[in-house]
Z-matrix of the N, CA and C atoms (Angstrom, degrees):
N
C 1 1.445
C 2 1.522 1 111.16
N 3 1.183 2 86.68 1 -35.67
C 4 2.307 3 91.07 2 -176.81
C 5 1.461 4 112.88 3 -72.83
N 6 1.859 5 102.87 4 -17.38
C 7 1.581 6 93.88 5 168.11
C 8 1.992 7 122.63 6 -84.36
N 9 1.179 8 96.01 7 -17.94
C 10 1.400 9 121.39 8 -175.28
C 11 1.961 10 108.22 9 -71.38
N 12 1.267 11 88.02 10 -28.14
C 13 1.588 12 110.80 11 -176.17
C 14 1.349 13 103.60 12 -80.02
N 15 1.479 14 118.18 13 -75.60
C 16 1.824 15 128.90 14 156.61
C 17 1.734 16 114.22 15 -31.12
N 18 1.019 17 114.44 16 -40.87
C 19 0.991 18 114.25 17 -175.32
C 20 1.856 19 121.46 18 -75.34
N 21 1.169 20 113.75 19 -58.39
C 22 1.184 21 136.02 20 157.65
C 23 2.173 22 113.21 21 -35.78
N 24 1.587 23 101.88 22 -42.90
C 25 1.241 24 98.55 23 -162.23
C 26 1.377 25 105.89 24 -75.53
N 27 1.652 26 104.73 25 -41.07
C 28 1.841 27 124.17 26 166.84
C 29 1.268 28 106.17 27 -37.09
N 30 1.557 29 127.77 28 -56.78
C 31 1.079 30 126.56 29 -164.86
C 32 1.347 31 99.66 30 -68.93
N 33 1.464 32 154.78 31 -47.28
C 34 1.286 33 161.43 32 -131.87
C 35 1.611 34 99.66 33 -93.30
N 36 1.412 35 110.33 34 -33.25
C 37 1.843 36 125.98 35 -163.26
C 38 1.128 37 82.90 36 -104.22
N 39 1.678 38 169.58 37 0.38
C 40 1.353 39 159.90 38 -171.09
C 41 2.086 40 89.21 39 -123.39
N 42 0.990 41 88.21 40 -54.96
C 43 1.804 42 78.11 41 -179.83
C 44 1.708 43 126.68 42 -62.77
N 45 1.594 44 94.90 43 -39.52
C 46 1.795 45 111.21 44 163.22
C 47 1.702 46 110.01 45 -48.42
N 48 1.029 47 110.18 46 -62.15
C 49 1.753 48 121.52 47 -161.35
C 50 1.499 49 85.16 48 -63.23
N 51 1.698 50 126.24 49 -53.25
C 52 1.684 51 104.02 50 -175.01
C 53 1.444 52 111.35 51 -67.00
N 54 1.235 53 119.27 52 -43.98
C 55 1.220 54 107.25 53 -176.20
C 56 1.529 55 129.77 54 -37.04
N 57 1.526 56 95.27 55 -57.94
C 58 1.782 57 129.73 56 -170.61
C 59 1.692 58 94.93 57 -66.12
N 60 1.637 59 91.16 58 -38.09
C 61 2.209 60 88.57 59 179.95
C 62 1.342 61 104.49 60 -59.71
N 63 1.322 62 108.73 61 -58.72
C 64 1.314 63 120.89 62 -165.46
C 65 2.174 64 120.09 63 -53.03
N 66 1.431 65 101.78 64 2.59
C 67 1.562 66 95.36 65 -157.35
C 68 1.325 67 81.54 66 -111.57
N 69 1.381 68 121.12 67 -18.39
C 70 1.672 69 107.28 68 178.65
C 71 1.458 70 121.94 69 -89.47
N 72 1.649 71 102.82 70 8.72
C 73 1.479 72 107.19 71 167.19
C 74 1.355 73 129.39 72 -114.67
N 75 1.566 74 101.99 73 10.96
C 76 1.390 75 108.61 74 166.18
C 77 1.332 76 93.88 75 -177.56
N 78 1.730 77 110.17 76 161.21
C 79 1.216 78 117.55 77 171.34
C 80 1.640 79 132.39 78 -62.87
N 81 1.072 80 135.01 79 87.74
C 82 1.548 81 133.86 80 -159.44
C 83 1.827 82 107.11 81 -79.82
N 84 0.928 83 101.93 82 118.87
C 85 1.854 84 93.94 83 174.41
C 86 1.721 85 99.50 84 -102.01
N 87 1.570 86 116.57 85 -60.68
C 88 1.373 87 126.96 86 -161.81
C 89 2.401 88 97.49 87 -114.97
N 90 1.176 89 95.30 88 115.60
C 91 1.685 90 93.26 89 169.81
C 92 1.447 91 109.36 90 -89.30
N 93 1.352 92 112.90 91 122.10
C 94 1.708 93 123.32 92 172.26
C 95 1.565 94 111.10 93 -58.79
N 96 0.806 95 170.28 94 144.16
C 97 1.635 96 162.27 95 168.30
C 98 1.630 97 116.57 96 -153.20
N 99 0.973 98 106.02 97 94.63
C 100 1.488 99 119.12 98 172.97
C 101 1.279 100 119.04 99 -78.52
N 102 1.867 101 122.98 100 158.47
C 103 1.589 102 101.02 101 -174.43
C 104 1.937 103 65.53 102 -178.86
N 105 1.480 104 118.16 103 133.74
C 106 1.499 105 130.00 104 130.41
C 107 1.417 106 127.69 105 20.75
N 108 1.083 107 105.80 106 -79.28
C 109 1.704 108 124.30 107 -175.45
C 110 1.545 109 113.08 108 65.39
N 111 1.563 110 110.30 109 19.73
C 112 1.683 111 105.00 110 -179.53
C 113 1.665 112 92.38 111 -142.12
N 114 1.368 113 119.05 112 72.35
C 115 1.422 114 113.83 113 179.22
C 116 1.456 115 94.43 114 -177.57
N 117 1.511 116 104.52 115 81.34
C 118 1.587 117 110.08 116 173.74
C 119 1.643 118 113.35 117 -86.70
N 120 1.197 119 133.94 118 152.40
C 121 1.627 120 108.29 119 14.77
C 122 1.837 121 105.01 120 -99.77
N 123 0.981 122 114.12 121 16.44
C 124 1.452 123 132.72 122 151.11
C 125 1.583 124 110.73 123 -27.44
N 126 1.556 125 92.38 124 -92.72
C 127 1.600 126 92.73 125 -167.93
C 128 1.677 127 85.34 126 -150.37
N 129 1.372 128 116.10 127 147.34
C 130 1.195 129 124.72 128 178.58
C 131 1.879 130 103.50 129 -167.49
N 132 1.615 131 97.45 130 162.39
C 133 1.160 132 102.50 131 -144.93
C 134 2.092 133 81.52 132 -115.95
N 135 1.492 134 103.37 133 150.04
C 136 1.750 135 114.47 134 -159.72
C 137 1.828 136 84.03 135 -93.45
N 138 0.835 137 107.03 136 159.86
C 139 1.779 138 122.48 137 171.15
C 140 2.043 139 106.83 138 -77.90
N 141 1.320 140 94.90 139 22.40
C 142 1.620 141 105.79 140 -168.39
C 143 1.616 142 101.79 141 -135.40
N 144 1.541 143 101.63 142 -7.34
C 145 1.641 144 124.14 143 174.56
C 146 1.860 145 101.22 144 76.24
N 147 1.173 146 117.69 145 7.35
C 148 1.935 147 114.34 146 159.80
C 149 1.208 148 118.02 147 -54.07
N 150 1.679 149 128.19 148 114.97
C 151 0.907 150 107.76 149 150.91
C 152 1.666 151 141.25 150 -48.24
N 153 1.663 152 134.87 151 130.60
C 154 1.217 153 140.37 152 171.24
C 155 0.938 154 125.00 153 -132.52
N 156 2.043 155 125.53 154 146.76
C 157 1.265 156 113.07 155 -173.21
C 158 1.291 157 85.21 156 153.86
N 159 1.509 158 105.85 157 -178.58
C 160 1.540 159 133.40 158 -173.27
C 161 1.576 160 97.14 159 -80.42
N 162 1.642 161 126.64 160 -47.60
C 163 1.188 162 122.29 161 -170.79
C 164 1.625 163 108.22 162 -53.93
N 165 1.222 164 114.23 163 -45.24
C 166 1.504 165 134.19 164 -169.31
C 167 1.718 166 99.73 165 -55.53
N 168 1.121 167 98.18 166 -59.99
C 169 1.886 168 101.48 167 -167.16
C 170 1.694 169 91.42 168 -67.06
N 171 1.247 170 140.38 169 -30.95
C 172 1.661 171 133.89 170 178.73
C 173 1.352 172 107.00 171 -61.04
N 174 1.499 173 105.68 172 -59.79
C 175 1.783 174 104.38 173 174.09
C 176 1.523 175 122.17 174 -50.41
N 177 1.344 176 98.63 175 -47.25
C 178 1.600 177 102.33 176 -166.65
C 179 1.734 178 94.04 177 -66.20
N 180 1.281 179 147.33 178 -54.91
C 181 1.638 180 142.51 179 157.42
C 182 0.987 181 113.46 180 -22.41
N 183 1.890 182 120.78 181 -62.36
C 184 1.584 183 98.06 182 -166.93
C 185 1.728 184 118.69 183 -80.40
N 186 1.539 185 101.80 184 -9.42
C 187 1.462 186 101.49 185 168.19
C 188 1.089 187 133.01 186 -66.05
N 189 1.618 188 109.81 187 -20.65
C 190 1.561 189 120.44 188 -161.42
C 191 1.292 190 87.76 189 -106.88
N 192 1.470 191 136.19 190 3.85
C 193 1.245 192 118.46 191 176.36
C 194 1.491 193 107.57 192 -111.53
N 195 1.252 194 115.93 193 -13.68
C 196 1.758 195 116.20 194 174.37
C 197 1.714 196 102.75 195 -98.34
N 198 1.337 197 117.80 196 -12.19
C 199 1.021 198 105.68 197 -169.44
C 200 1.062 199 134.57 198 94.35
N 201 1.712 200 118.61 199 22.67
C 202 1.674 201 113.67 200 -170.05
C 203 1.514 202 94.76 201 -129.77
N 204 1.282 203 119.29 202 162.69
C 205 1.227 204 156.03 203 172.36
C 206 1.458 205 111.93 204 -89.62
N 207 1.828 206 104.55 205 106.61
C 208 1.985 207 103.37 206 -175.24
C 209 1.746 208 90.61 207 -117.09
N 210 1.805 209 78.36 208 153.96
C 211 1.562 210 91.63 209 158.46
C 212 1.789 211 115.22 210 -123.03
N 213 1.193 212 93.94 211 129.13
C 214 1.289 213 95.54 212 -162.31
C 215 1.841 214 104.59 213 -79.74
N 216 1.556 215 131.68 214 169.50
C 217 1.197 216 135.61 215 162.62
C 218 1.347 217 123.50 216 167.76
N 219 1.348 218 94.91 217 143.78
C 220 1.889 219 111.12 218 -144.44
C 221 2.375 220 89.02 219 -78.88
N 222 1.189 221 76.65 220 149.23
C 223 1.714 222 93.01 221 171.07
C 224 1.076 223 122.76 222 -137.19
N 225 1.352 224 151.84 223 121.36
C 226 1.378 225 144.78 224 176.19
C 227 1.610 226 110.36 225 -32.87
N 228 0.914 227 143.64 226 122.03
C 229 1.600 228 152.25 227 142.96
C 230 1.711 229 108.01 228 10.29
N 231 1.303 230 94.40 229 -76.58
C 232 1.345 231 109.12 230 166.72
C 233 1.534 232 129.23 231 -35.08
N 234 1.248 233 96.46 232 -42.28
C 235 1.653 234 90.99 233 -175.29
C 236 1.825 235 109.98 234 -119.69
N 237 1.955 236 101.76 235 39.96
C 238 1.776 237 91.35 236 -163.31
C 239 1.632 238 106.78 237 -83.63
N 240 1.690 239 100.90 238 -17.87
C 241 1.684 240 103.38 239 177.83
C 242 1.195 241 113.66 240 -91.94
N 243 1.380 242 115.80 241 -35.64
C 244 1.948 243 110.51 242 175.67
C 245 1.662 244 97.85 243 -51.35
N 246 1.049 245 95.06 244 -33.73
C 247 2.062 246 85.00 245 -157.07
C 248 1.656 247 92.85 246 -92.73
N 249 1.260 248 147.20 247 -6.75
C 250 1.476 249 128.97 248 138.28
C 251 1.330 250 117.23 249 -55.80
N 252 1.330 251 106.91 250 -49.55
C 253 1.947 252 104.73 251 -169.26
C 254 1.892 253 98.13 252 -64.67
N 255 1.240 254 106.19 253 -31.52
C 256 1.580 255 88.99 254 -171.15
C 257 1.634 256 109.91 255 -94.43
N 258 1.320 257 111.12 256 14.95
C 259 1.606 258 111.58 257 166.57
C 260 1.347 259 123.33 258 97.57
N 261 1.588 260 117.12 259 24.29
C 262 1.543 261 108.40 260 -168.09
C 263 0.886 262 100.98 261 -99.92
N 264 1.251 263 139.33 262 0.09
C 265 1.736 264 138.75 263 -172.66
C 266 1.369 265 124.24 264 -175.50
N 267 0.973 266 123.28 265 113.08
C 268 1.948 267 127.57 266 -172.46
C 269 1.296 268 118.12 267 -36.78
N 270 1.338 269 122.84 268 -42.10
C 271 1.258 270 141.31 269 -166.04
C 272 1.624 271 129.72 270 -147.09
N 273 1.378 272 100.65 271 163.44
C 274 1.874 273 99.52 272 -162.18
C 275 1.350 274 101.94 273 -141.79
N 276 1.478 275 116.54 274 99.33
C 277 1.194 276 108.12 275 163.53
C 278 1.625 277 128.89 276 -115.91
N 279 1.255 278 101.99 277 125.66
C 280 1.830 279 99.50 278 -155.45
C 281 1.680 280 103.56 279 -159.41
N 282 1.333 281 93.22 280 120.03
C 283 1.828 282 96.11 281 173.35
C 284 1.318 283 135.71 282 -61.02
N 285 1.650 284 103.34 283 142.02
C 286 1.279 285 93.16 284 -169.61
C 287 1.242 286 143.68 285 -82.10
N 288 1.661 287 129.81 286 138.65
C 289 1.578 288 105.47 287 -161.23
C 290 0.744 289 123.21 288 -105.27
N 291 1.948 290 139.23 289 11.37
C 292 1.348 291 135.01 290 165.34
C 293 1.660 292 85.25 291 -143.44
N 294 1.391 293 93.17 292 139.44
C 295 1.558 294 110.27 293 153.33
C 296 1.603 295 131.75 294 -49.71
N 297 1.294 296 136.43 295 109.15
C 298 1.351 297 137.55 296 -179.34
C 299 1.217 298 114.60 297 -32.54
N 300 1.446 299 144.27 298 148.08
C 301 1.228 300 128.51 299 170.38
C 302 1.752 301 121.46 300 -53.81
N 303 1.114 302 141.47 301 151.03
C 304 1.373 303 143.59 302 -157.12
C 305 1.258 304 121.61 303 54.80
N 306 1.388 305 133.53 304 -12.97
C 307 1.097 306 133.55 305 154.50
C 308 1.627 307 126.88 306 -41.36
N 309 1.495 308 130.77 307 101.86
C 310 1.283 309 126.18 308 -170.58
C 311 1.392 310 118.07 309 -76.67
């Protein structure tokens, strides 16, 4: 659980610093944020099509704490970095599903 805890908080302080980086290089009104929506308790998608999950309640915090307005929307796995590099959404927040190598 204490890694789940560490783990989670890293992710929260790596998404803040881009976020907070990211607002001093342009004016942000609305943040794009894409994420899965089929990888609970991560991020998962409601039978009403809402995104839900742990990713969701992180975004919705660090937004309300810099002050920006996100729209959230689910992407296949497959395509969550092509479709950042080609511009559909500022940001990606989505749990991770295998441990890095050396990671215990």
């Amino acid at each position: 659980m204490n890694k789940l805890i560490l783990k989670s908080i890293a992710l929260f302080v790596v998404l803040s610093l881009c976020v907070v980086g990211a607002t001093h290089a342009k004016e942000w009104k609305t943040l794009r944020v894409a994420t899965e929506g089929a990888y609970p308790p991560w991020n998962s998608t409601e039978p009403s099509g809402k995104l839900i999950g742990f990713d969701m309640d992180v975004i919705d915090e660090v937004c309300k704490r810099v002050g920006l307005k996100y729209e959230l929307s689910a992407q296949a796995w497959k395509g969550i970095i092509p479709g950042l590099q080609a511009g559909k959404y500022d940001a990606i927040i989505a749990g991770c599903r295998s441990r890095p190598s050396g990671w215990k």
